[in-house]
C-alpha positions in Angstrom: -14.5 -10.6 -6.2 -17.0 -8.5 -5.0 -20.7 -9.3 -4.0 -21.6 -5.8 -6.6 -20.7 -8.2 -9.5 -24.1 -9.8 -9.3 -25.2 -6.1 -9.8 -22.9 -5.8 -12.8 -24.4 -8.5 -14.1 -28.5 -7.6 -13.8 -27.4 -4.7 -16.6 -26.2 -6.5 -19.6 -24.9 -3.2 -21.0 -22.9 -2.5 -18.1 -21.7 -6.4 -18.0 -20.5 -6.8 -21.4 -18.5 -3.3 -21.3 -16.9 -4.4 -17.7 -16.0 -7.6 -19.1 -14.9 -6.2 -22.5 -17.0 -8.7 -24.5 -16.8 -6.7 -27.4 -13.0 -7.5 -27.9 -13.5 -11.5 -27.2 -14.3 -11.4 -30.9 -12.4 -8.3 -32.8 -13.2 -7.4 -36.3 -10.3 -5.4 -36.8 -7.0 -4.9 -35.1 -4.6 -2.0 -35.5 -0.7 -2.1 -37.1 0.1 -2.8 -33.6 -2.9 -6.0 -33.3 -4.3 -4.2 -30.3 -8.2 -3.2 -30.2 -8.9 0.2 -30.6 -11.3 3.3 -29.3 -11.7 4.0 -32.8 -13.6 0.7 -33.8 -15.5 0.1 -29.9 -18.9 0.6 -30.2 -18.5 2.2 -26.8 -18.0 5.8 -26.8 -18.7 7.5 -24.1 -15.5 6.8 -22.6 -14.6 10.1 -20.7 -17.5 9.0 -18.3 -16.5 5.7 -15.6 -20.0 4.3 -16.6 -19.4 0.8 -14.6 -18.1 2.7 -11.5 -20.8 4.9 -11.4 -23.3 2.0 -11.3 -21.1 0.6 -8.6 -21.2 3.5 -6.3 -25.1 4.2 -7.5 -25.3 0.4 -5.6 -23.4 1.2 -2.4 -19.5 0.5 -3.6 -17.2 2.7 -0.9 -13.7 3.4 -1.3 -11.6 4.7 1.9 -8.0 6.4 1.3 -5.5 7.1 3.2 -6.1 10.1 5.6 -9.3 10.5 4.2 -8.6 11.3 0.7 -11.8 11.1 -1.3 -9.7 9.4 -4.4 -6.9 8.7 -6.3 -4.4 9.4 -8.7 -2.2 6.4 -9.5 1.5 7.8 -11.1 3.3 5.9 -13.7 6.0 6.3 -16.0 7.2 4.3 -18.5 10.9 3.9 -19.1 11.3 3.1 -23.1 14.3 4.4 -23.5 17.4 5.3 -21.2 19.8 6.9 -23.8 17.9 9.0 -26.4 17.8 7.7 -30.1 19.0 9.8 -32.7 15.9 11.7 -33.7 15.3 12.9 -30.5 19.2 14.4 -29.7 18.8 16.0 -33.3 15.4 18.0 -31.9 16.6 18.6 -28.8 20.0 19.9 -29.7 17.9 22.2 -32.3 15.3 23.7 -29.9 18.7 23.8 -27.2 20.5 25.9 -30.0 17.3 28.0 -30.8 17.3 29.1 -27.4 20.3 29.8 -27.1 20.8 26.9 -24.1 24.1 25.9 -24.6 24.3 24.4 -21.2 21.5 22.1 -22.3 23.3 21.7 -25.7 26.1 20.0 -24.1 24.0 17.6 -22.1 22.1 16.7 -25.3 25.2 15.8 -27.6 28.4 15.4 -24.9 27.2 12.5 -22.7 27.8 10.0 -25.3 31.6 11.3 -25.3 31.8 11.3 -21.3 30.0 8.4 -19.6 26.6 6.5 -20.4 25.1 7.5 -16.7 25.1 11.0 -18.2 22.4 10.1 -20.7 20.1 13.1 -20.2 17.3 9.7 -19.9 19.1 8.9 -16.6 16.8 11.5 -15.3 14.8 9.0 -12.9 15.9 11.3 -9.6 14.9 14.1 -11.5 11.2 12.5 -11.9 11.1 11.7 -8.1 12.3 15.1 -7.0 9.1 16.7 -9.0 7.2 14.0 -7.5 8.4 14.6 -3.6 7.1 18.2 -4.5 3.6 17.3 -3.9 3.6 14.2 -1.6 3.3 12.2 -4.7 5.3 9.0 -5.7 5.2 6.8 -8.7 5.8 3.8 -10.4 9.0 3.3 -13.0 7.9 0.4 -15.9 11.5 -0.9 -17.1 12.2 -3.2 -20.2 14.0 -6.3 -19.7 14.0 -7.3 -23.3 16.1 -8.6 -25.8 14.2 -7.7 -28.7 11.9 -4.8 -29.7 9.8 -3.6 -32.7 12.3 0.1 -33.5 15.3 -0.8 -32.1 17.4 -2.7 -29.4 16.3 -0.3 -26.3 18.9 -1.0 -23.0 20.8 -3.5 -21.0 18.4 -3.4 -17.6 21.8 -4.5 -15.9 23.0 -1.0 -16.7 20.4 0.4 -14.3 21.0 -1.5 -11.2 22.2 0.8 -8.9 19.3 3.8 -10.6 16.8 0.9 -9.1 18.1 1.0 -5.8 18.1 4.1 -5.5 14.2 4.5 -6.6 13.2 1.6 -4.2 15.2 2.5 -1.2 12.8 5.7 -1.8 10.0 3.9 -1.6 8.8 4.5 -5.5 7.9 1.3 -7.3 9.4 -1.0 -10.2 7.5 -2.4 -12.6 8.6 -4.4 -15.6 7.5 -2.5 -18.9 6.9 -6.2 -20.6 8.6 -6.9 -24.7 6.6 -5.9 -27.3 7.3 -9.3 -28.9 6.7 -10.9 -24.8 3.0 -10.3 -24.4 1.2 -13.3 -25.6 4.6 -15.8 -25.0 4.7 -16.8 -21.1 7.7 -18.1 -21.1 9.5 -14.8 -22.7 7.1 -12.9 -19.8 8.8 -15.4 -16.9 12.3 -14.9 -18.2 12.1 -11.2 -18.2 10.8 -11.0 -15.0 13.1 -13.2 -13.4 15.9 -11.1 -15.5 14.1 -8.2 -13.7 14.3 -9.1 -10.5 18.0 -10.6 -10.3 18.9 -6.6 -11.1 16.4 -5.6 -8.5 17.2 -7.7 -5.8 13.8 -8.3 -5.2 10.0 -10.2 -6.5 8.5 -7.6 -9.2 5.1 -8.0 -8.6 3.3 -5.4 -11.4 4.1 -4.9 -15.0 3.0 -3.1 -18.0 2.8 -4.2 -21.8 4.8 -2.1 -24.0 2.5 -0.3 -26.8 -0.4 -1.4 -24.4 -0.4 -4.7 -26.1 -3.3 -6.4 -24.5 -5.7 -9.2 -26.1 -8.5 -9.5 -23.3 -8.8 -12.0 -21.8 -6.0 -14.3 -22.9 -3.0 -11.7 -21.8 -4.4 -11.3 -18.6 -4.2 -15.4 -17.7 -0.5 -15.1 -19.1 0.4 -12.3 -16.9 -1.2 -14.1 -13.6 0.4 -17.4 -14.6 3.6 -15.4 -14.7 3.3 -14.4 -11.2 2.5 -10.7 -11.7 -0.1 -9.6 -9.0 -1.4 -6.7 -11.4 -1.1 -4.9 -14.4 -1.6 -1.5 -15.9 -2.1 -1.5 -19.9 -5.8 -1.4 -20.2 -6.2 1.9 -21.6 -6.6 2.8 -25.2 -3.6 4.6 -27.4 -6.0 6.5 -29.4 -7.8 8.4 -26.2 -8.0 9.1 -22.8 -10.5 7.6 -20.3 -12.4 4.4 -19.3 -12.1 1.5 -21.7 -14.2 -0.7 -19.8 -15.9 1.9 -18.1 -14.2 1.2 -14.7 -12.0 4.0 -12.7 -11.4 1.5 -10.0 -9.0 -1.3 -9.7 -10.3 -5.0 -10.3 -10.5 -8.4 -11.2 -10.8 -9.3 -14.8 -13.7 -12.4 -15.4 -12.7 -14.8 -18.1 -16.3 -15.2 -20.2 -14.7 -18.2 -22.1 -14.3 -19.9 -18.4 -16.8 -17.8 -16.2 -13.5 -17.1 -13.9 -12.3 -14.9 -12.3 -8.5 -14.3 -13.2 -5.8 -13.9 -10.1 -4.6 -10.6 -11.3 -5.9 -7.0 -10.5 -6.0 -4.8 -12.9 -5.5 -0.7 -12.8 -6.8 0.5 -15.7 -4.9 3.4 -17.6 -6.9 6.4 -18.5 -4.2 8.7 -19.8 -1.4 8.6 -21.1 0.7 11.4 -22.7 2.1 10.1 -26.2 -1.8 10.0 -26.8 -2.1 13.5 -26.3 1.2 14.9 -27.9 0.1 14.0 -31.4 -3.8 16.1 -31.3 -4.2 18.3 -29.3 -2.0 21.5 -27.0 -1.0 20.9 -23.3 -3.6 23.9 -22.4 -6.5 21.6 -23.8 -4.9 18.4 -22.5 -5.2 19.6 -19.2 -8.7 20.4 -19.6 -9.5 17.2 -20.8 -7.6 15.6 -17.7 -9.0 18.2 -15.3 -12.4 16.5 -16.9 -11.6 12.6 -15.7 -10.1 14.2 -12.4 -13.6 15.5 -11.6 -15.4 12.3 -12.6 -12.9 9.6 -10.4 -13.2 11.9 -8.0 -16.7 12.2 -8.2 -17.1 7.9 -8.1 -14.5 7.5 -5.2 -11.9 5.9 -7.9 -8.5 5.7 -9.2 -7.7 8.1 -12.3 -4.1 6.4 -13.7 -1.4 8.4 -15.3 1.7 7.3 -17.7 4.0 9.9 -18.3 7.1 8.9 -20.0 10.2 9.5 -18.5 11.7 10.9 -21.7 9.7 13.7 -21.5 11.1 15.4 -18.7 14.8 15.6 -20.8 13.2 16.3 -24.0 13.8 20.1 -24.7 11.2 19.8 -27.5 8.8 18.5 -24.8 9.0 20.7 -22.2 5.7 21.7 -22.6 4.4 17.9 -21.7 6.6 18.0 -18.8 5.3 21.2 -17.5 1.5 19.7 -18.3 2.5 16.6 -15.6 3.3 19.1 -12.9 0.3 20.8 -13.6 -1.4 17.8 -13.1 0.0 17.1 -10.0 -0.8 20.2 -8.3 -4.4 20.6 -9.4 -4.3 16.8 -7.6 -2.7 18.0 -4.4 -4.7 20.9 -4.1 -7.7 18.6 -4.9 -6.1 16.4 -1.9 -6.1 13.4 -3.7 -4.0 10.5 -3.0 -1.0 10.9 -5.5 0.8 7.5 -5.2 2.4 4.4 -6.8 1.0 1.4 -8.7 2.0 -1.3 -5.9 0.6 1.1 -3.8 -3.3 1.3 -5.1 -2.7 -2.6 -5.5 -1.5 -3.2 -1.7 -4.5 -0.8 -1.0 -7.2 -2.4 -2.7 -6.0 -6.3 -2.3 -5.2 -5.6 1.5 -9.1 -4.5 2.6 -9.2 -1.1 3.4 -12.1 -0.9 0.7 -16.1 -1.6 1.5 -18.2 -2.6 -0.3 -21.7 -1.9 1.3 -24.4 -2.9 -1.8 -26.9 -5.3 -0.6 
């Protein structure tokens, strides 16, 4: 860890929002048991209050080609054949529109062959991506069991991995809902993962953002994941623990550090969908955008790869390449998960606090 911790820790506000010592001790949980904005006592969360500190103390970030930050793409991969609901809505706002191509695709694939699943749309995602120099990250379940409904066989996406690796976008594993807090269901689906990949999965995400600081992070690093993604609230954008910049979690119970990094999530879309319009969401992003950018850090998106086949979210879709183009234009470094890890873990940061 860095020398700037002993910075951290001369500011006791600062400290116990980095180390999220608030949630060692909840006082209420939500339906899901996860700890939400709406109880912290921290609230000024569109503003990277612990990265700010650490750049007011000298921390230095270099990119790639000189890119003053970064914007870290994800997508999580929930389903791969669309449930019921959503082939009902699409195949209304299809008919409303008068698309009966799209029609078809929305009720005919389950009649032709499964690969036709208008979720089977992770080339689709990439080619958006390649637009703007941009690559991402793909979270996949490997799980037998899940809170709604059984989701997808991960075998039945082998050669869809391949074909995302070989083009140098990253695989994650999008950890079981019921997997979280149970290290040996965590090993097992990542072991499952990686016999359909062909290769070691180092990063993951928790499905619903389950996350119970600091115990999932130990779990996760015993499992052998290098990083993870999920801090980030459901219930708002921005900086749960006030960092835009990757890093190592301390354990207060211990005083250790724990061997994983984590990116912390700052937006996701199904957070957005359900209170506010895509014109305001992007205003709100364009916000955080100006403020990692500002502190030299790492603003991270999920998007989930649903949306982009979703006739009644084509607005959300349209939003994400609007994101990405206000990034490229703001030359940002539009990249992968296992990328910002490899980048951070690998030295091509300073730190030059004294």
């Amino acid at each position: 860890m860095l020398p700037v911790w002993e910075k951290l820790k001369s500011n006791k506000e600062i400290w116990d929002l980095f180390t999220k010592k608030e949630e060692y001790f909840p006082k209420q949980l939500d339906e899901h048991n996860r700890f939400s904005y709406a109880v912290s006592s921290y609230k000024s969360i569109l503003e990277p209050q612990v990265s700010k500190f650490l750049v007011e103390n000298g921390f230095r970030v270099e990119y790639p080609e000189g890119k003053k930050f970064a914007v870290c793409l994800t997508h999580d991969v929930d389903d791969i054949y669309p449930p019921i609901t959503h082939t009902l809505l699409s195949s209304l706002y299809s008919l409303r529109a008068l698309d009966f191509n799209q029609l078809s695709k929305q009720l005919l694939w389950k009649f032709n062959n499964k690969r036709q699943s208008p979720y089977f749309n992770f080339r689709q995602i990439m080619e958006i991506e390649s637009q703007f120099n941009a690559k991402s990250t793909f979270f996949f379940l490997a799980t037998e069991r899940d809170l709604r409904r059984f989701r997808y066989n991960i075998e039945d996406l082998k050669d869809e991995l391949k074909v995302i690796v070989d083009s140098g976008w990253g695989v994650g594993l999008h950890v079981g809902y019921y997997s979280f807090d149970n290290l040996a269901s965590l090993v097992a689906e990542k072991n499952r993962l990686e016999k359909v990949l062909g290769r070691r999965v180092i990063g993951c995400r928790n499905h619903y953002l389950r996350l119970r600081v600091p115990d999932t992070w130990e779990l996760l690093a015993q499992a052998g994941f290098k990083y993870d993604t999920t801090l980030g609230y459901s219930d708002s954008i921005g900086f749960r623990n006030g960092m835009c910049h990757p890093f190592r979690p301390l354990n207060l119970n211990t005083n250790r550090e724990i061997n994983i990094t984590e990116i912390p999530l700052a937006v996701m879309d199904a957070t957005l969908t359900g209170c506010t319009k895509p014109a305001q969401a992007l205003n709100q992003i364009k916000g955080l955008i100006n403020r990692v950018e500002e502190y030299n850090g790492v603003l991270t998106i999920l998007w989930h790869n649903d949306v982009f086949s979703c006739p009644f979210k084509e607005r959300w879709a349209k939003l994400y390449e609007s994101i990405l183009k206000h990034c490229y234009k703001k030359k940002a470094w539009l990249t992968s998960a296992e990328e910002v890890y490899r980048w951070f873990c690998e030295g091509e940061y300073e730190n030059t606090g004294n």
